[in-house]
DOZASE-139159 format. One line per field, with one value per residue (C-alpha): residue number from 0; residue in three letters; x, y, z. Coordinates in Angstrom, 3 decimals, decimal comma. Example, Ala and Ser with C-alpha at 12.3 -4.5 7.8 and 13.67 -1.06 7.14 Angstrom:
pos: 0 / 1
code: ala / ser
c1: 12,300 / 13,670
c2: -4,500 / -1,060
c3: 7,800 / 7,140
# end
This chain:
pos: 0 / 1 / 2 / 3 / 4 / 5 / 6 / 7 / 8 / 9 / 10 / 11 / 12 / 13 / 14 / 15 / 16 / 17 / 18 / 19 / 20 / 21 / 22 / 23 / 24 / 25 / 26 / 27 / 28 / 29 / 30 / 31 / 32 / 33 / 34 / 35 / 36 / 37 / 38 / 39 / 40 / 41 / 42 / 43 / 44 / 45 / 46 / 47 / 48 / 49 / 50 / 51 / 52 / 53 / 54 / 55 / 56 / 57 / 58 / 59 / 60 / 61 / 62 / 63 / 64 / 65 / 66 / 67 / 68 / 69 / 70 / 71 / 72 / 73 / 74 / 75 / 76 / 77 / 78 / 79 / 80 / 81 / 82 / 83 / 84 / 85 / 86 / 87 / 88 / 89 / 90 / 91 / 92 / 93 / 94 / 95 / 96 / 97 / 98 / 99 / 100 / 101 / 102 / 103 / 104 / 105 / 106 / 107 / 108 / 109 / 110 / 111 / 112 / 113 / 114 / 115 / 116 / 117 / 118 / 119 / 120 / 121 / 122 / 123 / 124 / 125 / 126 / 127 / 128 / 129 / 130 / 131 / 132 / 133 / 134 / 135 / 136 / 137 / 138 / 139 / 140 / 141 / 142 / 143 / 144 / 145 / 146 / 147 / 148 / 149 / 150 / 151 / 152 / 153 / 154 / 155 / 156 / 157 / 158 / 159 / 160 / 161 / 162 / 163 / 164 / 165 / 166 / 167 / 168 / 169 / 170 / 171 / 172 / 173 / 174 / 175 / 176 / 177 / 178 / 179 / 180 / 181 / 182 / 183 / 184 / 185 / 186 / 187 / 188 / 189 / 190 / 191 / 192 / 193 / 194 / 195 / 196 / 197 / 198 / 199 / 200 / 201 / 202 / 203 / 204 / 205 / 206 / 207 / 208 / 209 / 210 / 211 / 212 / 213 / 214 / 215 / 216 / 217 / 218 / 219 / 220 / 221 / 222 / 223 / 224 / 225 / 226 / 227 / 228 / 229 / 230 / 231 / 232 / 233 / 234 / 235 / 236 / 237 / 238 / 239 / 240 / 241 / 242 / 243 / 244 / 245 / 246 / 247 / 248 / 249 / 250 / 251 / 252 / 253 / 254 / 255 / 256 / 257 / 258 / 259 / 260 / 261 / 262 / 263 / 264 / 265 / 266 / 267 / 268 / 269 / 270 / 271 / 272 / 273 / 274 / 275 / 276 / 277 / 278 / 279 / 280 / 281 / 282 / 283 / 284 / 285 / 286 / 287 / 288 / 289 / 290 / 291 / 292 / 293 / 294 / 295 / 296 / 297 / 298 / 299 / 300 / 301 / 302 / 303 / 304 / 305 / 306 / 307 / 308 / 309 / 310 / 311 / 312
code: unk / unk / unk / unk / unk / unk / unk / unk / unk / unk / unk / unk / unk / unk / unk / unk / unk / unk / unk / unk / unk / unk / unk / unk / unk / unk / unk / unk / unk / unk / unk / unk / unk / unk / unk / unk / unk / unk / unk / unk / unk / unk / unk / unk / unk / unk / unk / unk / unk / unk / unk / unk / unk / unk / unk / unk / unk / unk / unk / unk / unk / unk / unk / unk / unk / unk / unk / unk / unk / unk / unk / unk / unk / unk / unk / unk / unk / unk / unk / unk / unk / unk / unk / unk / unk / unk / unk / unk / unk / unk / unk / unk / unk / unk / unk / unk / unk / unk / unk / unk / unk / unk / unk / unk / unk / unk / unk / unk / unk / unk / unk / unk / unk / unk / unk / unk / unk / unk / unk / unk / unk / unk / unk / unk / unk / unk / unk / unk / unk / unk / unk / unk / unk / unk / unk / unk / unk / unk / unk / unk / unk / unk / unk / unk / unk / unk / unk / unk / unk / unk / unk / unk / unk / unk / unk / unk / unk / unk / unk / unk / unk / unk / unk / unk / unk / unk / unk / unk / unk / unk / unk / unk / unk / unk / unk / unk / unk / unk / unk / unk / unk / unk / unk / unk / unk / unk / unk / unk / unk / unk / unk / unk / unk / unk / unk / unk / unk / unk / unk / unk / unk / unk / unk / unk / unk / unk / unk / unk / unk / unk / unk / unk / unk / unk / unk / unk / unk / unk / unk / unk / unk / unk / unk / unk / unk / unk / unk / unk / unk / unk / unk / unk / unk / unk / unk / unk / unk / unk / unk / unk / unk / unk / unk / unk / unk / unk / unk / unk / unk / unk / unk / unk / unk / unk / unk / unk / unk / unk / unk / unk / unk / unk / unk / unk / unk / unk / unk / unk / unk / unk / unk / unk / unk / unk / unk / unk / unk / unk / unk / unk / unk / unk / unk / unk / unk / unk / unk / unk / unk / unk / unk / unk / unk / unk / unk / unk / unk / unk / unk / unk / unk / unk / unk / unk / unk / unk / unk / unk / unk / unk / unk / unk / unk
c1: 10,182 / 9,533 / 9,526 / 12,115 / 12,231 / 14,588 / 14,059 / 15,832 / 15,455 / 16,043 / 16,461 / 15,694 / 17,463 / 21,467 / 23,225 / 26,631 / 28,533 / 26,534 / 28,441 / 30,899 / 30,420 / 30,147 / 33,171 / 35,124 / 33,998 / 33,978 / 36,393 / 33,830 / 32,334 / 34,956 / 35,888 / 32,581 / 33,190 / 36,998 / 35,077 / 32,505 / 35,334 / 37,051 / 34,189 / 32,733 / 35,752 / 34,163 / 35,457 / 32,358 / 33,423 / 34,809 / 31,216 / 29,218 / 31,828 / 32,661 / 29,979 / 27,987 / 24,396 / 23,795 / 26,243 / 24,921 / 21,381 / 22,053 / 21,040 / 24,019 / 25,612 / 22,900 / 22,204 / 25,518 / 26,061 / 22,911 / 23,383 / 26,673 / 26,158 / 22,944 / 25,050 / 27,822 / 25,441 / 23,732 / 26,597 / 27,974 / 24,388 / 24,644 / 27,798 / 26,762 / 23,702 / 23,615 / 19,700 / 17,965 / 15,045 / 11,726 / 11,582 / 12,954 / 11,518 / 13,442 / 11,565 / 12,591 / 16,501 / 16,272 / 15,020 / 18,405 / 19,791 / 17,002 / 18,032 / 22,305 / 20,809 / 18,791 / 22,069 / 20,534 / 23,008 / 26,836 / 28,201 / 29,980 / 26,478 / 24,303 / 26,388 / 27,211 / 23,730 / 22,420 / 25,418 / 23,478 / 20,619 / 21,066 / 22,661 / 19,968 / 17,731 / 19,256 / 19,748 / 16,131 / 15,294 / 17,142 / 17,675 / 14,607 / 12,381 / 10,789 / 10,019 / 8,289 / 6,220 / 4,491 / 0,713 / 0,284 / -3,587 / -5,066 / -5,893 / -4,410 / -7,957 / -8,269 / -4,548 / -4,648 / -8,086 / -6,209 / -3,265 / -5,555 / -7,323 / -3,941 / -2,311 / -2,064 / -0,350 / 3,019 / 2,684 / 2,390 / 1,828 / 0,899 / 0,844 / 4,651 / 4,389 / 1,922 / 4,225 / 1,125 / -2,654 / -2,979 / 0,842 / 1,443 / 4,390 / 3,385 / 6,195 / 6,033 / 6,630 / 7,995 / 4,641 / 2,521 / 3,607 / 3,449 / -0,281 / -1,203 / 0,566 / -1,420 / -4,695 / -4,052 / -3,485 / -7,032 / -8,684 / -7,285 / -3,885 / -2,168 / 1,349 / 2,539 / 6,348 / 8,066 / 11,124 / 14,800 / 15,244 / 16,617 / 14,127 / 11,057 / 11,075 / 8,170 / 6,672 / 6,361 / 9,052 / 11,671 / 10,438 / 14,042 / 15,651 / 13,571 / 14,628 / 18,301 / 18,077 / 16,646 / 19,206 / 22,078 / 20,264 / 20,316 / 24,266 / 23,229 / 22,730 / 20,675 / 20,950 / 18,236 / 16,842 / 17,841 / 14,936 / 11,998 / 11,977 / 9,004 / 8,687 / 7,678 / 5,608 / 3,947 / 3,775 / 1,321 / 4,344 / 8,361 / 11,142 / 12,774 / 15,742 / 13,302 / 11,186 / 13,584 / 14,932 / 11,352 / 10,452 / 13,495 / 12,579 / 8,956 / 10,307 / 11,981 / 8,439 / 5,578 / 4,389 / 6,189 / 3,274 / 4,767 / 1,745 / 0,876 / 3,880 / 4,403 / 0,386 / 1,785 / 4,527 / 1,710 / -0,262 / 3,001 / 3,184 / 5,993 / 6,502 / 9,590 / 10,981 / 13,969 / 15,616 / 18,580 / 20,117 / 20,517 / 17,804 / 14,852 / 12,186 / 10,696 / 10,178 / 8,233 / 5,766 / 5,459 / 4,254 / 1,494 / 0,612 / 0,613 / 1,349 / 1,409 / 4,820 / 8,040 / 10,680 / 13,977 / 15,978 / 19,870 / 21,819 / 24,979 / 27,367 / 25,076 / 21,722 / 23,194 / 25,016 / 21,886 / 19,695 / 21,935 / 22,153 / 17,966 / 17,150 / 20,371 / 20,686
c2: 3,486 / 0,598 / 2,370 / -0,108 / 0,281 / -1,229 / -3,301 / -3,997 / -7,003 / -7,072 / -9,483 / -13,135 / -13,232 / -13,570 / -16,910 / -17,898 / -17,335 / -15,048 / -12,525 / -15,635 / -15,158 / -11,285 / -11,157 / -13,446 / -11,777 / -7,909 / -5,756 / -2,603 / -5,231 / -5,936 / -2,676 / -1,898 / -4,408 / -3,254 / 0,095 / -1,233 / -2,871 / -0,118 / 2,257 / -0,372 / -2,084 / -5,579 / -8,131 / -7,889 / -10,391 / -12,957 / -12,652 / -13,247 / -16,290 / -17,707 / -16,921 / -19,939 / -19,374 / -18,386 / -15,705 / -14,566 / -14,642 / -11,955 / -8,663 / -6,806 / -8,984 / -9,839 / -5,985 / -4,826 / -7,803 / -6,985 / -3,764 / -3,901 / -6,916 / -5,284 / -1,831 / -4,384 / -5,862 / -2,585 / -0,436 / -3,753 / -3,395 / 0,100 / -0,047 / -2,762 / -1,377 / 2,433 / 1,735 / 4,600 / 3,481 / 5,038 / 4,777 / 2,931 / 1,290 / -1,340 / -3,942 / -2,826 / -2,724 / -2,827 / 1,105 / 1,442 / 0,751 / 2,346 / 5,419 / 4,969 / 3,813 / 7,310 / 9,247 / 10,767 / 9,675 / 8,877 / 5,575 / 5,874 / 7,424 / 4,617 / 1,702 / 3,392 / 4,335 / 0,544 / -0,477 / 1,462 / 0,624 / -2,804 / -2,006 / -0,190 / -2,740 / -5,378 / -3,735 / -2,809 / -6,188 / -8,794 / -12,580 / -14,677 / -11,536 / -10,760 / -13,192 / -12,458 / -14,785 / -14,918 / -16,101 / -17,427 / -17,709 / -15,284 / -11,137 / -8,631 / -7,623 / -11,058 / -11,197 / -7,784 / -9,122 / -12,082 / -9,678 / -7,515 / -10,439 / -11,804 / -8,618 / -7,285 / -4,747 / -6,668 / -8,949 / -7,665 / -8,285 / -6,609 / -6,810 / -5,788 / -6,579 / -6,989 / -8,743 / -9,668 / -10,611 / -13,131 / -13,286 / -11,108 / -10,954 / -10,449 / -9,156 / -8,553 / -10,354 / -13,742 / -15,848 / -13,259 / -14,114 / -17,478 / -17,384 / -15,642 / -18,543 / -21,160 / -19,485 / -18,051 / -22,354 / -22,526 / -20,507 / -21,968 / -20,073 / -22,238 / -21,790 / -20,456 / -19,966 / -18,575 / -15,678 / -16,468 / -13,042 / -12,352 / -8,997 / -7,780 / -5,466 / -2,910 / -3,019 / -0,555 / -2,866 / -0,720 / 2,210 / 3,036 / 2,144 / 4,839 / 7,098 / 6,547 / 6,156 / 9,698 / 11,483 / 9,395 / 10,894 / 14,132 / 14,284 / 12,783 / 15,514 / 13,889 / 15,237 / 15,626 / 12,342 / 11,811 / 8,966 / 8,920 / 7,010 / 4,838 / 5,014 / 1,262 / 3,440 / 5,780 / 4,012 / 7,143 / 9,853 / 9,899 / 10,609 / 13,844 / 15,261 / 16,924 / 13,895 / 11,042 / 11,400 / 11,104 / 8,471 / 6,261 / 7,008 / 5,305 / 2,832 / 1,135 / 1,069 / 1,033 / -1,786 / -1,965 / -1,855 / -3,654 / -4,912 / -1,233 / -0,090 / -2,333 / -1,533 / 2,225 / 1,001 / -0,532 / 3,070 / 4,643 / 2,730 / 0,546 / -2,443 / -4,303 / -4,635 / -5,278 / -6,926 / -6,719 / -8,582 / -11,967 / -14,665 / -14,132 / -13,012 / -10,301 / -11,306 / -14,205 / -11,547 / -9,525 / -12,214 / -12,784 / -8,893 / -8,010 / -10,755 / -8,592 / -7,032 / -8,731 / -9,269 / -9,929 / -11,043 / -9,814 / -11,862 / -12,970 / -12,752 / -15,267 / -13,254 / -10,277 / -10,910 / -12,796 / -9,713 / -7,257 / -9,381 / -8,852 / -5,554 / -4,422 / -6,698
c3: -27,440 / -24,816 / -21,394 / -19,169 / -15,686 / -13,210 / -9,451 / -7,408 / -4,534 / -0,619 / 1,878 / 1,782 / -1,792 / -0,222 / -0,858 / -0,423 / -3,650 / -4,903 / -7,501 / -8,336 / -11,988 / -11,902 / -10,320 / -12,369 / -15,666 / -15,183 / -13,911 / -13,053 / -10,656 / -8,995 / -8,681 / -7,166 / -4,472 / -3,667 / -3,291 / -1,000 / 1,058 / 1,858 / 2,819 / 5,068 / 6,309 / 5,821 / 2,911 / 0,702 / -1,575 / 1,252 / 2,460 / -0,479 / -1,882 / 1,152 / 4,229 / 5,567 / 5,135 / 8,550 / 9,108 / 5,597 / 6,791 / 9,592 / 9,049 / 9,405 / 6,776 / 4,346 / 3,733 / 2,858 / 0,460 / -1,422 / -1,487 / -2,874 / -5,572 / -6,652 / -7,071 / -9,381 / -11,758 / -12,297 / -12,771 / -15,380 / -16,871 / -17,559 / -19,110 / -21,429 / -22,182 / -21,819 / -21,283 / -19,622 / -17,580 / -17,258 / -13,207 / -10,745 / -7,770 / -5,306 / -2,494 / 1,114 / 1,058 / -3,116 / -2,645 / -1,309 / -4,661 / -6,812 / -5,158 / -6,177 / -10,026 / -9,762 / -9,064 / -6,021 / -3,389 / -3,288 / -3,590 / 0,335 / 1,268 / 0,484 / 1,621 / 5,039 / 5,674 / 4,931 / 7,477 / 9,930 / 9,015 / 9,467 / 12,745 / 13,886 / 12,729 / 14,276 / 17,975 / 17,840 / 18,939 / 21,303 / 19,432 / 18,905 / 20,431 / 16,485 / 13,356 / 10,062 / 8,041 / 4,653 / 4,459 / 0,647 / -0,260 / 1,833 / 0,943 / 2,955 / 4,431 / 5,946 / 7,424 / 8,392 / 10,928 / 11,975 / 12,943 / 14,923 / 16,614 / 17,539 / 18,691 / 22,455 / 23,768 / 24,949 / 21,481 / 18,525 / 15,464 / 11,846 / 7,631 / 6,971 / 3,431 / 0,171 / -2,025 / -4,524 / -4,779 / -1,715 / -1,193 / 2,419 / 4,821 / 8,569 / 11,092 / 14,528 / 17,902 / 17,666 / 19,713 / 17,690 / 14,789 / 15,434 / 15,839 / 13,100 / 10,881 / 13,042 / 12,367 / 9,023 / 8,340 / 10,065 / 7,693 / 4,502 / 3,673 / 0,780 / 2,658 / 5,408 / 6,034 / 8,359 / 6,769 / 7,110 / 8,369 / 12,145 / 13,030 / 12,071 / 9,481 / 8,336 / 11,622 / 15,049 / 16,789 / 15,084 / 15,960 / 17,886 / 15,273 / 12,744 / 15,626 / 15,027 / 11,620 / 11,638 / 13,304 / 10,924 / 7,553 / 9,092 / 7,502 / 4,656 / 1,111 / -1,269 / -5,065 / -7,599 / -8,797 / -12,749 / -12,684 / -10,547 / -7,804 / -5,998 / -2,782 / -1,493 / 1,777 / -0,579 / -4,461 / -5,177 / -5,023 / -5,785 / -4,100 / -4,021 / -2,461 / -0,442 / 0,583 / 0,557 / 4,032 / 5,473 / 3,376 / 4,208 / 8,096 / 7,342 / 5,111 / 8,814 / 10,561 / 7,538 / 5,146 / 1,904 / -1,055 / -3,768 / -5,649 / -5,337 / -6,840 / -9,789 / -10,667 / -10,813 / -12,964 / -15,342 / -14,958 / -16,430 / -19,305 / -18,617 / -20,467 / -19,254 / -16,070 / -15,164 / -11,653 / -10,822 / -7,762 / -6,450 / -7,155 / -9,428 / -6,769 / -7,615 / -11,422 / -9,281 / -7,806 / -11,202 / -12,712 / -10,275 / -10,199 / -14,242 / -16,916 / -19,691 / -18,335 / -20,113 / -17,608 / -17,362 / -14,416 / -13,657 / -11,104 / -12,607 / -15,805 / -17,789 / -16,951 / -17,729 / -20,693 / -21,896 / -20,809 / -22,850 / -25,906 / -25,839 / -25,070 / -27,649 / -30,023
# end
């Protein structure tokens, strides 16, 4: 049997109208987002159909729409397909999801703790105070120097992400951050961008809002996990109901090891992967990590339908 195993994406991959299709075609979906609706007391769908970019882009929005499309094509995917995956895994806010797909937390659990999440995230830092930026052509060894060269103790700045071989995301203050990309250009990065995020995730300047988070899981009761689960702070373990409240806490404030995770993936003897969400991103950073893995991206009724017609023909 091919061992399949499911991703999910996390910020960076919203765009208005996203779930369009989804919700047009399947009535679970749309369920799933009348569901989301009411927990949260926000219009999910109004927000993914209708939201400019820029309100989209914030954090308190573009988490809960994720989440909750992400949620809709897996839970249409799973009916379609009554595949059972192998393990799970999900990039920053995607873990969210891995961790509903793994049938270790409630459906109201998960969305209200991203809603405070995001919160927290977002109040952690005033406007404009944090950025985060990806350096394209450089290891992490060498960013991770230019980050310490860079970094004082009122502006800082650190690795927040390894998204692939040479492909690294940087987060911190916003003039740190800033010179890293300026010298990062210096010594021969292949692209540098600046994120379309508004804070700095995976980095000390949310420590207060790991704090808070902290003391919100403490009312959380996670269940046993049906699938494993990889943590994006620690790809060497899983989750457990045990561990996942501690690892969600570091998650806020730690780097998120992705090319690490999908090379455990490989160690398990998975051979198709799976992502489900908007956009096709993390299929992009697969591919650079481990070409002999088939993929298959999820992100609306064509995808999907297309995806299912594959793996169960």
């Amino acid at each position: 049997m091919t061992r399949i195993a499911l991703v999910f994406p996390g910020q960076g991959t919203q765009h208005t109208g996203m779930g369009k299709t989804l919700l047009a075609g399947y009535d679970t979906a749309r369920k799933v987002f009348d569901r989301a609706s009411s927990v949260l007391g926000v219009d999910i769908r109004k927000l993914c159909l209708e939201s400019p970019q820029e309100v989209l882009d914030l954090t308190v929005n573009t988490q809960i729409a994720v989440l909750t499309l992400s949620m809709a094509l897996h839970d249409v995917f799973k009916k379609e397909t009554n595949i059972s995956p192998y393990v799970i895994a999900g990039h920053s806010l995607g873990e969210y999801c891995a961790l509903y797909a793994a049938g270790a937390i409630d459906f109201a659990d998960v969305l209200l703790l991203v809603q405070a999440r995001a919160r927290y995230h977002q109040e952690a830092c005033s406007p404009g105070e944090g950025a985060m930026a990806a350096i394209i052509g450089m290891d992490d060894g060498s960013v991770a120097e230019i980050c310490r060269e860079i970094s004082t103790g009122q502006s800082r700045v650190s690795v927040a992400i390894e998204n692939a071989p040479q492909q690294i995301v940087v987060s911190g203050h916003a003039a740190a951050v800033e010179k890293v990309m300026v010298e990062a250009r210096k010594k021969g990065a292949v692209k540098v961008v600046e994120l379309p995020i508004s804070v700095p995730c995976h980095c000390g300047l949310l420590q207060s809002a790991a704090d808070r988070f902290a003391e919100t899981l403490a009312g959380v009761t996670f269940k046993d996990f049906a699938i494993p689960v990889i943590p994006n702070c620690n790809p060497e373990m899983f989750y457990s109901r045990e561990n996942a409240k501690q690892f969600l806490v570091n998650q806020i404030i730690s780097p998120v090891q992705w090319r690490q995770t999908v090379d455990k993936m490989s160690a398990m003897d998975v051979q198709t992967i799976v992502e489900i969400g908007p956009k096709k991103t993390l299929c992009g950073l697969i591919k650079r990590i481990n070409k002999n893995i088939q993929l298959f991206c999820i992100e609306d009724a064509v995808s999907l339908q297309k995806t299912a017609a594959l793996l169960c023909p």
